[in-house]
N, C-alpha and C positions, 0 to 999 in steps of 0.2 A: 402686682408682683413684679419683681425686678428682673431684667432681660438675663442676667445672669442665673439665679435660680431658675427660671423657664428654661432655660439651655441644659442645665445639669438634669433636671425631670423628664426635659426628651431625652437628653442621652443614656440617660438610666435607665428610659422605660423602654428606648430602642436596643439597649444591650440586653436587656431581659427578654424580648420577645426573638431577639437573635439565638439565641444562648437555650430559651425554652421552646420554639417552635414546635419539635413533635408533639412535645407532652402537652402543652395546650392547647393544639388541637385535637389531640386526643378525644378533649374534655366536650368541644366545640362542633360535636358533629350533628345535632338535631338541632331544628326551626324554634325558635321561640314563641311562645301563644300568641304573643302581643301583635305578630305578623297575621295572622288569621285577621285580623280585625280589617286589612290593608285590603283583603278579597274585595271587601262588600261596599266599599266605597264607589261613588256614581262615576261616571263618564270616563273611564278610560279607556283607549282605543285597543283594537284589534292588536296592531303592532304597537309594541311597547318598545319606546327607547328609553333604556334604566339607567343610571348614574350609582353605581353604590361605594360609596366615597369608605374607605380605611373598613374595605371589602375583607380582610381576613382571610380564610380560606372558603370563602363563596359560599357559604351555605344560603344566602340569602338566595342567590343562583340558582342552587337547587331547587329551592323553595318555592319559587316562582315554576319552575318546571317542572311538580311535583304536583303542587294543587293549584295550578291554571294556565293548564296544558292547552285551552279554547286563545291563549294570548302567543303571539311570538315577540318574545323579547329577542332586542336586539342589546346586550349588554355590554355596559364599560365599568371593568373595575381597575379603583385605583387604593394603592397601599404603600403602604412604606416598607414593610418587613417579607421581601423576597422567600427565602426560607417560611416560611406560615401560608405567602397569596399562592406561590405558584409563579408558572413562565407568562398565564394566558391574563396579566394586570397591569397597568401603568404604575409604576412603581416611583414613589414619592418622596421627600420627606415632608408632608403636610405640615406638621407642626413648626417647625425652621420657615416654611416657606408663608405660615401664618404670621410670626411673630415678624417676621420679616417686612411683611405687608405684600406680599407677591403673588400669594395662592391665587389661584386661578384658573375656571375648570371649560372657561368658554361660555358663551350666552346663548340665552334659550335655544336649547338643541334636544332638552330632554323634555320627556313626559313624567317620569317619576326619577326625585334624587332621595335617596335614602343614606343615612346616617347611622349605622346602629352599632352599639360599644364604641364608641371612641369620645364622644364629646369632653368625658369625665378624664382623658389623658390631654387634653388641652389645657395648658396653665394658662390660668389670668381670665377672666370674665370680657377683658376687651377680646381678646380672641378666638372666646367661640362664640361671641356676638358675629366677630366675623368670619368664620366659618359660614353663620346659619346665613349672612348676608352673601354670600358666596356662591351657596348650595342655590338659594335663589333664583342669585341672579343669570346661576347654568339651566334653569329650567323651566318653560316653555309656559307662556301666558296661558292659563287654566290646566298647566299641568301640577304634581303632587311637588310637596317633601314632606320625606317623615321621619322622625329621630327618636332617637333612644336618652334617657336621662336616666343615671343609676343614682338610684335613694338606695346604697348600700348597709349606710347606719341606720335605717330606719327597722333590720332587722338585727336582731340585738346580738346573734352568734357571730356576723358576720363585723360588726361594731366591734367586740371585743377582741377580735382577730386585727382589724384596721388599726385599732388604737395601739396595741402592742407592738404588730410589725413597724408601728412610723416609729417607734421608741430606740427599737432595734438598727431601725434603719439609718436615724438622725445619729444615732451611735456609731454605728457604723462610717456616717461623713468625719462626723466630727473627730475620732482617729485620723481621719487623714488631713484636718485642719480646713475641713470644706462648712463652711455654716451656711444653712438655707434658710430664705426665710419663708414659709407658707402661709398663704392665703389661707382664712377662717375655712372649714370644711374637707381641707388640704392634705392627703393621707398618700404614705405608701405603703403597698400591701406587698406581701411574702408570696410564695410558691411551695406549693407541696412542701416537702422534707427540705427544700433550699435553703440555705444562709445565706448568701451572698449578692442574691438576685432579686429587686423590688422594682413595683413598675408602679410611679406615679397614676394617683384618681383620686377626682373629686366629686364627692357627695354634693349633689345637689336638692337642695329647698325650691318648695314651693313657690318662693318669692323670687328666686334664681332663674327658675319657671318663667313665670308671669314678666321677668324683665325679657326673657331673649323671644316671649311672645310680644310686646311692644320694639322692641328691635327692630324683629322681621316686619312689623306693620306699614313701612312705606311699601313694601314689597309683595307680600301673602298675606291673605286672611286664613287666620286659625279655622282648619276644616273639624279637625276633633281631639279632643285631650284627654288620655285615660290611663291608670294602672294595668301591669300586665306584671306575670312572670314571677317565676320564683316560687318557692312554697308556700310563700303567702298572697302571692297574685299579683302584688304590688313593689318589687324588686325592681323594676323599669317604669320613668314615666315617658308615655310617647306623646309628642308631639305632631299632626301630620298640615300642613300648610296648604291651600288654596293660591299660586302664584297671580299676582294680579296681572 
């Protein structure tokens, strides 16, 4: 993808999440299944030092202090959309600071970094290579990371939704003489009743998968890889790493 279309997808998807804040969090306030699964994984300590990168409005926070109340996290979240995180986050712009080559989160200082919604608003495949190489390299020799991967075409309501909104949406640039050009998978989605507001995401494949699991390999061994979430279970694919 070209450094210019990546520019116009963040700043799109950062004026939409400015723009819709309440209402998407609205939507956003229970734990995902796929988090359950994070319980029962072996060896981590009493005190937890969490990383949970393009944090949202914390529920992952909660989560953690909901169903494993026996751990004391000590939590750092970082985001880019002030209005959604809240006061109590590092506030970012990840994506500018990816494409950039500058992201940066510090080295191993954590026990668990977590990823979840956001990979798929990252343009271009080198960049959330490095992201995952990133996430890493902040987290602490046999400590975690875990992410989130949305296979949103994979459920077909939600396909026929993606496909139309990018129709709308590339309509949309192209009145104003903007032409982009998108990476195969490459979709922007609508908002409730909204016209005017679409936030870049990429559907990611299997094979998508399996590259950014060879990625991370000078770094973490793959701990576990599964479906989660959605109506059909499989709306998310997680990813969770073993840091070498």
């Amino acid at each position: 993808m070209n450094r210019e279309t990546a520019n116009i997808l963040n700043d799109t998807t950062t004026a939409f999440y400015a723009a819709q804040a309440a209402s998407f969090s609205a939507t956003r306030q229970s734990a995902w299944p796929g988090w359950q699964r994070l319980k029962n994984l072996p060896n981590y300590p009493i005190i937890w030092q969490v990383l949970d990168v393009a944090c949202g409005n914390g529920r992952f926070r909660q989560f953690l202090q909901q169903e494993m109340p026996q751990v004391q996290v000590a939590y750092r979240g970082v985001d880019s959309c002030a209005p959604l995180a809240g006061g109590e986050v590092e506030q970012r712009d990840i994506v500018t600071e990816l494409l950039d080559g500058s992201f940066d989160l510090g080295k191993q200082e954590v026990d668990l970094t977590v990823c979840f919604g956001f990979f798929h608003h990252v343009p271009g495949a080198e960049a959330r290579q490095r992201l995952l190489r990133t996430l890493c390299a902040a987290t602490k020799p046999s400590g975690l990371v875990a992410l989130s991967l949305w296979r949103f075409m994979d459920e077909p309501g939600l396909a026929a939704k993606a496909q139309a909104s990018t129709v709308r949406a590339l309509e949309h640039f192209a009145c104003q003489g903007v032409s982009l050009e998108l990476d195969e998978n490459d979709y922007l989605l609508g908002w409730q009743t909204q016209q005017k507001y679409f936030r870049y995401a990429h559907h990611f494949t299997e094979a998508e998968a399996d590259a950014l699991v060879a990625a991370a390999a000078p770094l973490a061994a793959l701990e576990d890889r599964f479906l989660a979430d959605g109506r059909t279970g499989a709306l998310n694919e997680y990813l969770v790493f073993r840091v070498k």
